[in-house]
N, C-alpha and C positions, 0 to 999 in steps of 0.2 A: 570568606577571607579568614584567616588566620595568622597570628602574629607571632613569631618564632624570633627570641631574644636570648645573643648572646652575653654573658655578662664578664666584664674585665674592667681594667681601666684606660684611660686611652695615655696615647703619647706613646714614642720610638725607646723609653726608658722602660716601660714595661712591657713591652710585645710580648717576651720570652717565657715570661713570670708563669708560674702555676694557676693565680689567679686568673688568668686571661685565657683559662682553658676554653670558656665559653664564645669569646671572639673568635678562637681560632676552630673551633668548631663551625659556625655560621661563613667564617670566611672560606671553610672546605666547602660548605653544603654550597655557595652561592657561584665560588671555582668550577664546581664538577656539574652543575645543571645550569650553567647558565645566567644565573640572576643577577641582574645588577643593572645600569652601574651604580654606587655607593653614591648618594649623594646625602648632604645637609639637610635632616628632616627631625623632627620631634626630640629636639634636643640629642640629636646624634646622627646615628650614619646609618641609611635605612636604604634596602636593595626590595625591588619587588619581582615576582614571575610567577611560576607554578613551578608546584612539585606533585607530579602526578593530575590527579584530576582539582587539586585545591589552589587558587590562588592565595599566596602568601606575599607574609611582608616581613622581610628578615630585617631586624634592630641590632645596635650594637648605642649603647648610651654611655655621651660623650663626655657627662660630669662625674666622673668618679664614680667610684665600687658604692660609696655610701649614700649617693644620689640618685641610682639608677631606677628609682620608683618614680622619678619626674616625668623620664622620659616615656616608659611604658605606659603610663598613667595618660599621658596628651596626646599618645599615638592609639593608644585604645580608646578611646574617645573620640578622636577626631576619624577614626577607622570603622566607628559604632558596632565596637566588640565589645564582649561579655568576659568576664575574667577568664570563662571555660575555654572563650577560643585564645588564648594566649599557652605560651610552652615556654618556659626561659631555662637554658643552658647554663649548668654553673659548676666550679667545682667542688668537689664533695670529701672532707678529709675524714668520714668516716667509712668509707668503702676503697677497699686497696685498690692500686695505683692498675688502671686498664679497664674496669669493674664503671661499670652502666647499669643505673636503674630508673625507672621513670613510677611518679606517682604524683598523684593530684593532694593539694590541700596538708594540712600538717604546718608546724612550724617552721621557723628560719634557722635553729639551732643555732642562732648567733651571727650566721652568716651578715654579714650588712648588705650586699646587692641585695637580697630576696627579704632582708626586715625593714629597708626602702619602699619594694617592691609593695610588700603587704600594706605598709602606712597609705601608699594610694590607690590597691584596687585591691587589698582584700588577699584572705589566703588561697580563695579555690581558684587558682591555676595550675596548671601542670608542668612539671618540671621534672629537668633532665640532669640527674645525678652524675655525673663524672666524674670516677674516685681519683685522688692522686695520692691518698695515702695521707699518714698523719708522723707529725717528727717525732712523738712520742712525750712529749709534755706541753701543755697548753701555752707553757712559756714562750715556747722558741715558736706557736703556729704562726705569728706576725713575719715572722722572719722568713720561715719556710715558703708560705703563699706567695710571699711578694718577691721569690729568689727563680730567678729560671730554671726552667729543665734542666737537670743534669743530659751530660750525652748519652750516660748507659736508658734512661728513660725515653731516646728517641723512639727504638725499635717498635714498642707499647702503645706510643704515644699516638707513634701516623696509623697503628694499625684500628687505633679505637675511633682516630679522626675519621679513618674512611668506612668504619663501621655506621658511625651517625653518619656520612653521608648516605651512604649506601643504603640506608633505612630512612631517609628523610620525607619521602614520599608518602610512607607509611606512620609517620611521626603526623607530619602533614595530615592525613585521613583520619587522624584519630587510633589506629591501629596499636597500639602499643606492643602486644603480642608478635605482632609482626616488624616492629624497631628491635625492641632486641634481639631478636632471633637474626638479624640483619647484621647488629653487634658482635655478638657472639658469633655467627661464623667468620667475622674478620681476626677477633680476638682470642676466640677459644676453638681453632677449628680441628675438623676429624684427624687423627693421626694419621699417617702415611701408610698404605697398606693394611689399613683394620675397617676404613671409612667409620659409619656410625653403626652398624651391628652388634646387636648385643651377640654375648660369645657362642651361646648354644645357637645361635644360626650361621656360623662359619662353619666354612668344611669341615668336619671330622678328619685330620691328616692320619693313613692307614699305614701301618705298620706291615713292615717287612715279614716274609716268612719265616720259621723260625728252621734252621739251620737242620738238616736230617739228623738225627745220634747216630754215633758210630757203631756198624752193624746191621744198621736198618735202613732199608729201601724208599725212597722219598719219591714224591710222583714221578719223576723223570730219570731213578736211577735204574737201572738192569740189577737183578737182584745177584750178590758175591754169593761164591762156593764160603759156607761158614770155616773149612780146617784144610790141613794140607793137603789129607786121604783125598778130599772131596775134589779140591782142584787138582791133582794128578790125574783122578778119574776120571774128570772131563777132558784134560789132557789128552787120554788113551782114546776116549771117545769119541773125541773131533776127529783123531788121527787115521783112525781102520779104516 
């Protein structure tokens, strides 16, 4: 079993917000494979199924950003999981906006969902870094978090969503190597006509012939009389 937590805050005032990248992440992954239904579970909203060969249980905790170490805390416990089998989703404003990374253990860098999280089970869990970018002074990060998606942000936004789904199986298994590579071809995929190829293994495109010089016979020409005399001569020649 494995326990896969999105983190945001709850209530229809923040659905939107940046902070709630991680809800809307588990709510992709439980959309596209099936899991669910949501119901009232360990201080939040908890869907269960598989993903791939692992039985999971996807959290989304329902007391606030700076709570949400209650809930993962009472559902890993009553789940009799290890911090290792936990993964919690959140967003990350030091990695730009699209931009997925996942590692185990380290600090909260302030984060409140995941300095919750640590005060009841400890740092070594793994977690799923979701960039949204940063507003550019520590000031205004209250503001930015808690402000919705801009619309120019959609496009980025569904394509990283269905990245994490898309890899969730592989999140699931422990895989990481193979999550983001799941990521990244939703978000950063091969260009149009180049595919992945490094360049020295595309065709060599060949070059055209170069043009006969004038005067000189090229494979397919019949060779000219060089002066006048010469073609007269032939002239008379053709002619007797």
């Amino acid at each position: 079993m494995k326990l896969i937590v999105g983190l945001g805050n709850p209530g229809a005032k923040y659905t939107a917000n940046r902070h709630n990248i991680g809800f809307m992440a588990v709510d992709r992954i439980a959309a596209d494979h099936g899991l669910g239904p949501w119901k009232a579970r360990f201080q939040g909203l908890a869907a269960e199924g598989r993903l791939g060969e692992a039985r999971v249980t996807l959290l989304k905790p329902q007391g606030f950003m700076n709570l949400s170490g209650q809930a993962v805390g009472e559902a890993m416990r009553y789940l009799k999981l290890a911090p290792e089998d936990v993964t919690v989703l959140h967003d990350e404003l030091d990695l730009a906006p699209g931009k997925c990374r996942v590692k185990r253990g380290g600090g909260h860098a302030g984060h409140n969902g995941l300095r919750s999280i640590h005060q009841h089970i400890g740092a070594e869990y793994d977690r799923v870094r979701l960039g949204i970018g940063h507003p550019g002074h520590k000031d205004r990060v209250a503001g930015y978090v808690l402000s919705d998606f801009a619309k120019a942000d959609q496009d980025w936004l569904d394509d990283l969503l269905r990245g994490v789904s898309d890899g969730a199986a592989a999140l699931a298994s422990g895989d990481h190597g193979r999550f983001q590579n799941a990521v990244a071809a939703r978000t950063a995929p091969a260009r149009s006509g180049t595919g992945d190829r490094p360049p020295e293994a595309r065709p060599a495109q060949s070059k055209p012939d170069p043009k006969p010089k004038p005067g000189k016979a090229g494979p397919d020409t019949p060779p000219q009389p060089a002066s006048l005399a010469d073609r007269l001569r032939a002239l008379t020649e053709r002619f007797k």
